[in-house]
C-alpha positions in Angstrom: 5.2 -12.6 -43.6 7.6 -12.5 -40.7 8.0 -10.5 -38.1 9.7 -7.0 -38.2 11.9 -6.7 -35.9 13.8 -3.2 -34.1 16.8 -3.9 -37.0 13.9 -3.7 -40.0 12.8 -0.3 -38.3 16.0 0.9 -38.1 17.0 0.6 -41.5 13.9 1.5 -43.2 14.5 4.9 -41.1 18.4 5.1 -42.3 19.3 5.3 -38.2 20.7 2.5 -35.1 18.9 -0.1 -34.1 19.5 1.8 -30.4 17.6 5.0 -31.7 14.4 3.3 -32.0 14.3 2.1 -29.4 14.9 5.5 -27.6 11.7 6.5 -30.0 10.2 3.2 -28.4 10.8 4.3 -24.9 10.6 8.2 -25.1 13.8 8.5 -24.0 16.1 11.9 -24.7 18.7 12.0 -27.1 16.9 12.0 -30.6 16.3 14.8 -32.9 12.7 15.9 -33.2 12.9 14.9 -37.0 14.6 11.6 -36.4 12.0 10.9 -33.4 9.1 12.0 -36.4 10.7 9.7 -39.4 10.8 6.4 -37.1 7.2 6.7 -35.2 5.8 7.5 -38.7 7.6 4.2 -39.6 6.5 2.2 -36.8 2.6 3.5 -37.5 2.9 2.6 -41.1 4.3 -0.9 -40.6 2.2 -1.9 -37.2 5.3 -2.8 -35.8 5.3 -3.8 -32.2 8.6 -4.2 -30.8 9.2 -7.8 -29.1 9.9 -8.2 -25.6 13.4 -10.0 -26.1 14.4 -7.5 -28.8 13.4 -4.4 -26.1 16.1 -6.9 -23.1 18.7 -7.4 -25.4 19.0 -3.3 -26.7 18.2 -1.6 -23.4 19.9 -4.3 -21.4 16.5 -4.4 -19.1 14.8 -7.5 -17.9 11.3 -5.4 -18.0 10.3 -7.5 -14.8 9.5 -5.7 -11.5 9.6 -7.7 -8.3 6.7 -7.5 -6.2 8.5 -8.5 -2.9 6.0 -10.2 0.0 6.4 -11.8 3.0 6.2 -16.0 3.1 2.9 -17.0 3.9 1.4 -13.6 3.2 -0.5 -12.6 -0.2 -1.7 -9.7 -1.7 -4.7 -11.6 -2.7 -5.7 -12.5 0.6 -5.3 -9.0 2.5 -8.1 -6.8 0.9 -5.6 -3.6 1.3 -2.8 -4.9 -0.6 -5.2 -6.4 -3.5 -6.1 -2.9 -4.1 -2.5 -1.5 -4.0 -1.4 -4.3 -6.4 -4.4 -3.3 -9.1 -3.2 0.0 -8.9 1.0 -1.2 -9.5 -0.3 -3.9 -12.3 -2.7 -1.1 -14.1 0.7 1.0 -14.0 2.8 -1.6 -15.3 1.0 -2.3 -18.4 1.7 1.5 -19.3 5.3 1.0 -19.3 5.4 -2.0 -20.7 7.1 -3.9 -17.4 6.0 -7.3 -16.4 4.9 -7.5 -12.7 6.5 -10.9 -10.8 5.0 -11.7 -7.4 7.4 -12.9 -5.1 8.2 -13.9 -1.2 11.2 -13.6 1.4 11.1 -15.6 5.3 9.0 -13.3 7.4 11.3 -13.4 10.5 15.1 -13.5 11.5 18.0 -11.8 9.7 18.8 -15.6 8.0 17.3 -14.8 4.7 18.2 -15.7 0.6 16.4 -13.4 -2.0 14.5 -15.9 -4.8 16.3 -16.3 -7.7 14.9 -13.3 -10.0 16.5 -11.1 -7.1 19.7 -13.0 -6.9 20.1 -13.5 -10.3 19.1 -9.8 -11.5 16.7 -10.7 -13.6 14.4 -7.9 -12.5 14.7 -3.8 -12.8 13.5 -2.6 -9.4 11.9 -4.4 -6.4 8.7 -3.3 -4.7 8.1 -3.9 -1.0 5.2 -4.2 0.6 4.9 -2.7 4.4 8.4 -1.9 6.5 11.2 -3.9 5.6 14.2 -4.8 8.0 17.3 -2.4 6.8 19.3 -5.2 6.4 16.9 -6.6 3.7 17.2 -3.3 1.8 20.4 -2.9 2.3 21.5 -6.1 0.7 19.1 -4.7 -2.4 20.9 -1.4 -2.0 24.6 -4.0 -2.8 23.0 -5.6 -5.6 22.5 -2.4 -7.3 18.4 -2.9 -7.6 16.5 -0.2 -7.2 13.7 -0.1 -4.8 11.0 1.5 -3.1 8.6 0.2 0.0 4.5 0.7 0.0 2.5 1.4 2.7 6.0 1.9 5.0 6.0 3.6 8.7 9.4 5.0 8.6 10.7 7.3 10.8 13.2 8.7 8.9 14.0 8.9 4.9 16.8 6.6 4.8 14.7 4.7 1.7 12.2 5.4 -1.0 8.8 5.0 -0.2 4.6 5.9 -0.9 2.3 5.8 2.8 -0.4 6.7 4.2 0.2 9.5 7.4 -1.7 7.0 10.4 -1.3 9.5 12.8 -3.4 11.9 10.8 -5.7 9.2 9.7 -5.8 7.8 13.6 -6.9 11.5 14.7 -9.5 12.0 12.2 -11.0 8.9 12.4 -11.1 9.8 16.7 -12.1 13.2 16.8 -15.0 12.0 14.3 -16.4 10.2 17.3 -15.4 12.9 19.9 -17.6 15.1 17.6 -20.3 12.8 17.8 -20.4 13.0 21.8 -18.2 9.7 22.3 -15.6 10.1 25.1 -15.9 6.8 26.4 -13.6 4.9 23.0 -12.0 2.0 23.0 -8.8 1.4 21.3 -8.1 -1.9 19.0 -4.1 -1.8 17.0 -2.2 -4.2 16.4 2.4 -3.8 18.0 3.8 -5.9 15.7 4.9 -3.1 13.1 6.3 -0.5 16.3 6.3 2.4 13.6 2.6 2.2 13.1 1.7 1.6 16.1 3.3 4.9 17.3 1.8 6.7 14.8 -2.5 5.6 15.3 -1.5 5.5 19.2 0.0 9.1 18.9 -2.8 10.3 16.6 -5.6 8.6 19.0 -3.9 9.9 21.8 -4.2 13.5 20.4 -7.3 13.5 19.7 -8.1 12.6 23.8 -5.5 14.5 25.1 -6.8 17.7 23.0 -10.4 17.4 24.9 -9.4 16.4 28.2 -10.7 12.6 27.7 -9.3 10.1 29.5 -9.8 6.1 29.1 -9.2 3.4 31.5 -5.9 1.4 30.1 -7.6 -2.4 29.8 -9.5 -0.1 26.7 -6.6 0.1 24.9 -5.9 -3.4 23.2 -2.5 -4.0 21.0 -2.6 -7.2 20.3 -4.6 -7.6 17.0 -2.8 -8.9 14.0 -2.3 -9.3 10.1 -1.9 -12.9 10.6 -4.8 -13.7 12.8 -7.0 -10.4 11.6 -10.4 -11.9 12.2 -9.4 -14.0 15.5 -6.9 -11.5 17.3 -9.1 -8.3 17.1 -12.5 -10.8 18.2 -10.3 -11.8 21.1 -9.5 -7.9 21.4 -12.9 -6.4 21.7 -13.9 -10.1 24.5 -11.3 -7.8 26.8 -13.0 -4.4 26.3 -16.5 -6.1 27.0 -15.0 -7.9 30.0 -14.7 -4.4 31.6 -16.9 -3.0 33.9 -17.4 0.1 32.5 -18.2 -0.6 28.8 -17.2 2.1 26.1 -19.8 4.3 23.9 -17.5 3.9 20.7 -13.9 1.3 19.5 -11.6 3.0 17.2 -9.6 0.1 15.5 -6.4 1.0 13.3 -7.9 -1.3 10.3 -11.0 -2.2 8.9 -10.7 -5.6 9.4 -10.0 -5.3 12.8 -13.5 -3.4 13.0 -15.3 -5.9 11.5 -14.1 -8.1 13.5 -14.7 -6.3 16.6 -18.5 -5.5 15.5 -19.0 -9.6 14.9 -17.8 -9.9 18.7 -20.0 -7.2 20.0 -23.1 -8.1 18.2 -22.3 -11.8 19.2 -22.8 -10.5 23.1 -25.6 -8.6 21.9 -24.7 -5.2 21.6 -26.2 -3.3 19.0 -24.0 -1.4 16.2 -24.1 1.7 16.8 -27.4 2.0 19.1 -24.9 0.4 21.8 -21.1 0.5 20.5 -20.1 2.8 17.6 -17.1 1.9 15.5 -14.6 3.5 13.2 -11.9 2.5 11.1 -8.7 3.2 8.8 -8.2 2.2 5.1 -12.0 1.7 3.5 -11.1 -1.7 2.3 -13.8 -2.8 0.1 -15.5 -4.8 2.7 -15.7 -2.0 4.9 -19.2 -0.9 2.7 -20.9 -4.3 3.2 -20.7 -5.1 6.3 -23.5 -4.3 8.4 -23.5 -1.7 9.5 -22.0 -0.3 7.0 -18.4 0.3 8.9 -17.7 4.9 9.0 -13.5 5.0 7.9 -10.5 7.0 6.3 -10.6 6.4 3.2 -6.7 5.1 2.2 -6.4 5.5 -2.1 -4.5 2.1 -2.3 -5.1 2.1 -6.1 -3.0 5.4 -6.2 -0.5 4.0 -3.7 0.3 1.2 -6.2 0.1 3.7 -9.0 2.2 6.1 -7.5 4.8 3.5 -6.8 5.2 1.9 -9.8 5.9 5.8 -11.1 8.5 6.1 -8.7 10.6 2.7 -9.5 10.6 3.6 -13.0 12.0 6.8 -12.3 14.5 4.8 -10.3 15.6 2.4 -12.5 16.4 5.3 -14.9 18.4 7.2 -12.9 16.1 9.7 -11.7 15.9 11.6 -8.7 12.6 10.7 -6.9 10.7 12.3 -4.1 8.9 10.2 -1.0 5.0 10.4 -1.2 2.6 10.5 1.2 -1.0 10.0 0.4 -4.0 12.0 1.7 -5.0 10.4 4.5 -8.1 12.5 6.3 -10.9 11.6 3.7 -13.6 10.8 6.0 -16.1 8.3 4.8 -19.5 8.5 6.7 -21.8 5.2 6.9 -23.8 3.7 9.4 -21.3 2.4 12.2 -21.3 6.1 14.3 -24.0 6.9 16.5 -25.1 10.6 17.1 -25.2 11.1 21.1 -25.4 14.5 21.0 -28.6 16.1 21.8 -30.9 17.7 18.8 
């Protein structure tokens, strides 16, 4: 038996070809009786709309552009694994195919791959702050788009993020609360727009309780490209100080564990010496040991909540910015108690 097609539906139903697939794709614009006949077709007949069938009516590609730097994978950085199982779980509900892609990670001398140039995909999702001149050369194409996990500092684009500044002065007071005023400060200044916002919410935390830290405590130059290295090579400063801190706030997780492996390999103890805290609850954050005390990031719903908003996008609809909670406080092990009982 062959395959029915969107045309068979149609004129089993006495309607367009272009009317089922509205009933296909919930859209507006069919009567409740029409929208009734054809899914009562569609059940009877086990019909399942094919993908080239779905292009050629709605004039779609039904791909998605996942948009990365070169050399950078969302299967290698444990935070963006999580946000792209939570875009990819989405996708499936809408039918869209998800297509992993890269663009140069410096200089403004850049060419979009193919499915970009070409328009072969409905929306394009970034991943961290992208240059303007990238999105605005999206914006001319006529793609939609929307950036995860940005730092902006203004609303001049669509985006889903986590508030660091909030997560930054949670994560410090925690420690403050648990009698540490002597804290160390591990980020990484390669994004600017993040690292104002966890310097401005560690800084608030200090500033609101009078504590103030020697400057060689406060170490920038951790990385996403030299995670485990950069922030070992961070924490080798802070204990090269005389005065050694009680407690290291680090932006990430990974930059904690990181900074825990360097303290325990000039044996400090974790947290009977050093205390640590962290942003994001990656999954390794639970297994390493001790288990690392964070703010929990949702990067599931980030992804999730993205892949809504492009889909609203590439239909025309008005869509709002999002900003995820970002003061879940997860207790574990890392955080010593120095306050009296």
């Amino acid at each position: 038996m062959e395959r029915l097609t969107i045309k068979d539906i149609a004129r089993m139903a006495g309607v367009s070809p272009t009317v089922v697939s509205f009933v296909i794709n919930n859209k507006p614009g069919v009567s409740s009786s029409t929208r009734k006949k054809v899914i009562e077709i569609i059940k009877e007949t086990n019909f399942r709309p094919s993908l080239s069938s779905r292009r050629l009516i709605l004039k779609k590609s039904f791909n998605i552009s996942i948009v990365v730097r070169k050399g950078a994978s969302p299967f290698n950085n444990l935070f963006y694994f999580e946000i792209a199982q939570g875009l990819l779980e989405k996708s499936k509900e809408y039918g869209y195919n998800i297509v992993f892609t890269d663009i140069p990670a410096l200089g403004d001398k850049f060419e979009f791959p193919e499915i970009i140039k070409q328009k072969d995909t409905d929306g394009v999702i970034f991943f961290q702050d992208t240059e303007s001149y990238i999105l605005n050369e999206i914006e001319n194409l006529g793609i939609p788009c929307v950036v995860i996990d940005a730092h902006p500092d203004n609303d001049a684009y669509s985006y889903v993020m986590a508030d660091y500044e909030k997560a930054a002065y949670t994560a410090t007071m925690h420690l403050i609360e648990n009698g540490h005023t002597d804290i160390a400060f591990i980020t990484s200044c390669t994004s600017p727009n993040f690292y104002t916002q966890v310097f401005s919410g560690f800084k608030k935390a200090l500033d609101g309780k009078g504590i103030s830290i020697p400057s060689s405590w406060i170490q920038i130059d951790a990385n996403d490209e030299r995670n485990e290295e950069s922030a070992y090579e961070c924490m080798e400063r802070i204990l090269s100080t005389k005065n050694k801190p009680t407690a290291v706030f680090c932006a990430v997780d990974m930059y904690a564990a990181s900074a825990i492996k360097c303290a325990k390999a000039h044996g400090y103890r974790v947290p009977e010496d050093i205390s640590f805290v962290g942003i994001d609850d990656i999954i390794l954050s639970r297994y390493i040991e001790p288990a690392l005390t964070t703010i929990r990031i949702d990067k599931k719903l980030m992804g999730s909540l993205a892949m809504e908003m492009i889909i609203k996008k590439i239909d025309g609809q008005h869509v709002e910015n999002v900003i995820v909670a970002s003061d879940n406080l997860i207790v574990r092990d890392s955080v010593r108690n120095l306050r009296p009982e």
